[in-house]
VEXDREN-2710 file (C-alpha; in Angstrom, 1 decimal):
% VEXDREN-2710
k/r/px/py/pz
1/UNK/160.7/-63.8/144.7
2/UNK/162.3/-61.0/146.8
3/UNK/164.3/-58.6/144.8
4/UNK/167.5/-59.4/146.2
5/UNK/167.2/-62.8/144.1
6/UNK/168.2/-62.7/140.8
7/UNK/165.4/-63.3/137.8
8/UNK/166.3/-64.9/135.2
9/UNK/166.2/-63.5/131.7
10/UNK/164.2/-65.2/129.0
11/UNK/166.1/-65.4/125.7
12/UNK/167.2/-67.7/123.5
13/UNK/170.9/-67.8/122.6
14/UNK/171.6/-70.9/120.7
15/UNK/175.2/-69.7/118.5
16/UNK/177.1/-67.9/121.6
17/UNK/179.4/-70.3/123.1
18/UNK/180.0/-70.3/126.9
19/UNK/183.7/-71.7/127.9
20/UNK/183.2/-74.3/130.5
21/UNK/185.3/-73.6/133.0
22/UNK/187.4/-76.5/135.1
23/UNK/188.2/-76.2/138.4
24/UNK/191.8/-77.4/139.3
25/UNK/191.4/-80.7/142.0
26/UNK/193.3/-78.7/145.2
27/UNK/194.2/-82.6/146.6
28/UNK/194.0/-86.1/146.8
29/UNK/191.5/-85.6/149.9
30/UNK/189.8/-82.7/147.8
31/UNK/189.1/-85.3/144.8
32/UNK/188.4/-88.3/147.1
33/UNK/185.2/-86.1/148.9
34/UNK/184.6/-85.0/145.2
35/UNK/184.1/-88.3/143.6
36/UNK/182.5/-90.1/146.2
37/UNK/179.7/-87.0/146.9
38/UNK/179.0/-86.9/143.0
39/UNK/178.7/-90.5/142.6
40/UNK/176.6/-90.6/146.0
41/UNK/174.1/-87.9/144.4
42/UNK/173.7/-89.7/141.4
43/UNK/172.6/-93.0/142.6
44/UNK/169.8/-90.9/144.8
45/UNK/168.5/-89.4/141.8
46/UNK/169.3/-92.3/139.1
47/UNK/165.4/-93.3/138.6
48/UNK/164.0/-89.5/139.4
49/UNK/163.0/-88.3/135.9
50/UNK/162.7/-84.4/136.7
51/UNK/166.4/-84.1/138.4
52/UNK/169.9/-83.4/137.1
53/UNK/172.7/-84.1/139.0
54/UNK/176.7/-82.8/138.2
55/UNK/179.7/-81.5/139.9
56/UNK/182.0/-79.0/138.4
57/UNK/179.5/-77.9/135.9
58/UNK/179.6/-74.1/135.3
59/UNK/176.6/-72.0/136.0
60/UNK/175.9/-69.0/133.7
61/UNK/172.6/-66.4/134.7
62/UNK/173.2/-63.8/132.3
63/UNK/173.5/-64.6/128.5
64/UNK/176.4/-63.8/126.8
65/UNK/178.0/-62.6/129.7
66/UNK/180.7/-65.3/130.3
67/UNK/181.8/-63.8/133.6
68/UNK/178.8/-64.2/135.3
69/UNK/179.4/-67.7/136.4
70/UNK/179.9/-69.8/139.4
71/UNK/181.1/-73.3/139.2
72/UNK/179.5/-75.4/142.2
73/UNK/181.2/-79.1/143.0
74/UNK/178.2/-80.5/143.1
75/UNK/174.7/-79.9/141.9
76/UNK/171.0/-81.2/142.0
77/UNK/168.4/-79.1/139.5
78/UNK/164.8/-80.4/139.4
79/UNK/161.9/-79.9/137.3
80/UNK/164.7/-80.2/134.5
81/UNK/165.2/-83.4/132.4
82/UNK/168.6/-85.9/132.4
83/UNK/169.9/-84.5/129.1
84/UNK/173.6/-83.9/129.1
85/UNK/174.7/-80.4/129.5
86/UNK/178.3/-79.1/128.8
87/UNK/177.3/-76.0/131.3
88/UNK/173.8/-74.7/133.0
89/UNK/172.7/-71.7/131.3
90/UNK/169.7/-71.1/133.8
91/UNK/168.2/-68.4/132.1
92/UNK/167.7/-71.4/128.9
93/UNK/166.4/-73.8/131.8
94/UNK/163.9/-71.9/132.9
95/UNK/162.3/-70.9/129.0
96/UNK/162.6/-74.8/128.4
97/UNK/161.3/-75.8/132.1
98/UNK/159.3/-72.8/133.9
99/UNK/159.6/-75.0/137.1
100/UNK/162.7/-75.7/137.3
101/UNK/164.9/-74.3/139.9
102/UNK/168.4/-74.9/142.0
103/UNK/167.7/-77.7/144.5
104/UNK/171.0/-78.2/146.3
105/UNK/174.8/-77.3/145.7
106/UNK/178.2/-78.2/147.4
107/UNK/181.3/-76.8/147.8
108/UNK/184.5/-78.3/148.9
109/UNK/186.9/-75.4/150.5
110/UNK/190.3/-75.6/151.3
111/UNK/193.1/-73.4/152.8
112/UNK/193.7/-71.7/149.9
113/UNK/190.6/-70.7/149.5
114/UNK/190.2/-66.5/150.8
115/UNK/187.1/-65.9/152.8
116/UNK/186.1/-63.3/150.4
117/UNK/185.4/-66.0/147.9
118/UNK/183.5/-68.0/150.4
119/UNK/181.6/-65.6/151.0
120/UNK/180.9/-64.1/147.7
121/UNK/179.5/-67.8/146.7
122/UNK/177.2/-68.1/150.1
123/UNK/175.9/-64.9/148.2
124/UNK/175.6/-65.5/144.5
125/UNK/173.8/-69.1/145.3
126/UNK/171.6/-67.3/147.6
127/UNK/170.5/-65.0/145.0
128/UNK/169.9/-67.5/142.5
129/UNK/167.4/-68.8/144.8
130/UNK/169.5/-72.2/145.7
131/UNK/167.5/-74.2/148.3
132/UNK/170.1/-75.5/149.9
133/UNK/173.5/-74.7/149.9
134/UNK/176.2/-77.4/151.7
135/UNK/180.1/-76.2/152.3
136/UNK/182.3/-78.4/153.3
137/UNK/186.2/-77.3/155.0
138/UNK/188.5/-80.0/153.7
139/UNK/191.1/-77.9/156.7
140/UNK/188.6/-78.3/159.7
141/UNK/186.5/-81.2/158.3
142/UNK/183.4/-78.5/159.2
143/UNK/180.2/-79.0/157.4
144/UNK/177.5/-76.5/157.3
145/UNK/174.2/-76.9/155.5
146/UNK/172.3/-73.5/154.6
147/UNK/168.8/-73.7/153.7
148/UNK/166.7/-70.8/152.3
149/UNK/164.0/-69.0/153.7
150/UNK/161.1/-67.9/152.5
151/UNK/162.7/-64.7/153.6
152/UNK/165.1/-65.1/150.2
153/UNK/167.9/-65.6/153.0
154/UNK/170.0/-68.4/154.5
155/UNK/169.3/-70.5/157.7
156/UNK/171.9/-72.8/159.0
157/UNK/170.8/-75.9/159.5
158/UNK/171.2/-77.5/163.0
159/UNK/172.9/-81.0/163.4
160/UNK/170.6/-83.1/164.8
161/UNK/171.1/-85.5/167.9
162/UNK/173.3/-87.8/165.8
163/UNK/175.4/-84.6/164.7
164/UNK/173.8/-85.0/161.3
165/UNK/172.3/-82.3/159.3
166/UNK/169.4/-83.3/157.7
167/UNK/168.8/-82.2/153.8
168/UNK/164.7/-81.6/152.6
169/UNK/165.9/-81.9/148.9
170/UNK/168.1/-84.9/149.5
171/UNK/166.1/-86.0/151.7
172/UNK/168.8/-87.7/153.8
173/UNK/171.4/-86.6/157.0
174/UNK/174.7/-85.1/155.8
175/UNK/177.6/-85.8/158.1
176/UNK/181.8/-86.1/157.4
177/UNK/183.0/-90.2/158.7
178/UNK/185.7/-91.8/157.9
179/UNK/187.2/-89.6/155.4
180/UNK/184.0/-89.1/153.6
181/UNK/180.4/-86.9/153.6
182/UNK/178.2/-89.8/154.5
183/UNK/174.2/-90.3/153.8
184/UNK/171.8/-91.6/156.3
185/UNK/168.5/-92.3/156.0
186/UNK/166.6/-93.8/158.5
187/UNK/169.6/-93.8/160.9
188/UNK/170.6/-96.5/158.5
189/UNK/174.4/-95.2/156.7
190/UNK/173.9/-95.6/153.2
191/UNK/176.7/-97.0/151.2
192/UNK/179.1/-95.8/149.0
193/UNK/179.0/-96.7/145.2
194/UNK/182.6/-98.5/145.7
195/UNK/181.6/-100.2/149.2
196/UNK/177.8/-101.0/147.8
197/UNK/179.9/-103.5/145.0
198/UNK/182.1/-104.7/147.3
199/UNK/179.3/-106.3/149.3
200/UNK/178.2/-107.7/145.7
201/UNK/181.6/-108.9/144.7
202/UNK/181.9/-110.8/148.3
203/UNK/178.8/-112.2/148.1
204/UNK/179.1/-113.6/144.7
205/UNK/182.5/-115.0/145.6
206/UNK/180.8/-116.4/148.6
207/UNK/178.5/-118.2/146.4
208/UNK/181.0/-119.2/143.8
209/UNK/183.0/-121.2/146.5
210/UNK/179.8/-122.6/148.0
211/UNK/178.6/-124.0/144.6
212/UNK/182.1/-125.7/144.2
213/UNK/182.2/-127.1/147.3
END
């Protein structure tokens, strides 16, 4: 791990309480992307057994240091189990899983969000050795996927002939249609959660009005 990472201490801190901290929804657009990106990672991961998937979860590196923390909308851990978890105390993830590690986070930005902030994020997930690292600018509809090198440092990712970005550790393309960050995979666009039912619901009514026919 190159020293500009950080390494995570090994302790166990079971009576300290960390405050989860709740990031205020900036819009109805914000909470739309939010929602639908969160629900979107959660069905890719449902039947994995070593991934964890959140949004809006605090991350704390350093025990009993509450303001170390960084508060990602969206997260994918693996070598880590589906138990729930009020926060992500990584330094207790990695005693409990030695493998387990940062596979992807998101962040939703919008104007009100300072550059400094942006990039004092791009640096903290960096350091904590996130593999890939997707931003998202709710002002210029922008997405940019950073994946890290063996280097310890971020590459962009570039789209690809579709104007996709492909994602290793979601293992699908990335791109902003329609109001949304849609997945592809196999140049196929993968449904929503909401539009997915739909199609169930029609086709059920379909075959309720055939059978009465």
């Amino acid at each position: 791990m190159p020293d500009t990472m950080i390494a995570m201490p090994s302790v166990a801190d079971d009576h300290f309480e960390y405050p989860y901290e709740q990031k205020e929804i900036q819009s109805d657009k914000h909470a739309h992307i939010f929602m639908s990106f969160g629900n979107m990672l959660m069905e890719l991961f449902k039947d994995v057994p070593d991934a964890h998937v959140g949004g809006d979860q605090a991350f704390y590196w350093t025990p009993r240091v509450i303001a170390d923390v960084i508060v990602p909308d969206a997260h994918v851990l693996r070598g880590v189990d589906k138990s729930q978890r009020d926060s992500i105390r990584l330094f207790e993830e990695r005693d409990k899983f030695p493998d387990s590690r940062i596979a992807f986070v998101m962040e939703i930005w919008s104007k009100d969000n300072p550059m400094r902030e942006r990039y004092a994020k791009y640096d903290r997930y960096r350091r904590l050795g996130a593999s890939e690292y997707l931003e998202y600018d709710a002002k210029t509809d922008e997405l940019v996927l950073h994946r890290l090198g063996e280097d310890g440092f971020y590459q962009i990712v570039e789209p690809n002939d579709y104007r996709r970005l492909y994602s290793k550790e979601l293992n699908v393309e990335l791109v902003y249609e329609d109001g949304l960050i849609r997945f592809y995979r196999d140049n196929q666009r993968i449904p929503t959660v909401a539009e997915a039912q739909a199609v169930l619901l029609a086709k059920d009514a379909a075959l309720a009005e055939k059978q009465t026919k």
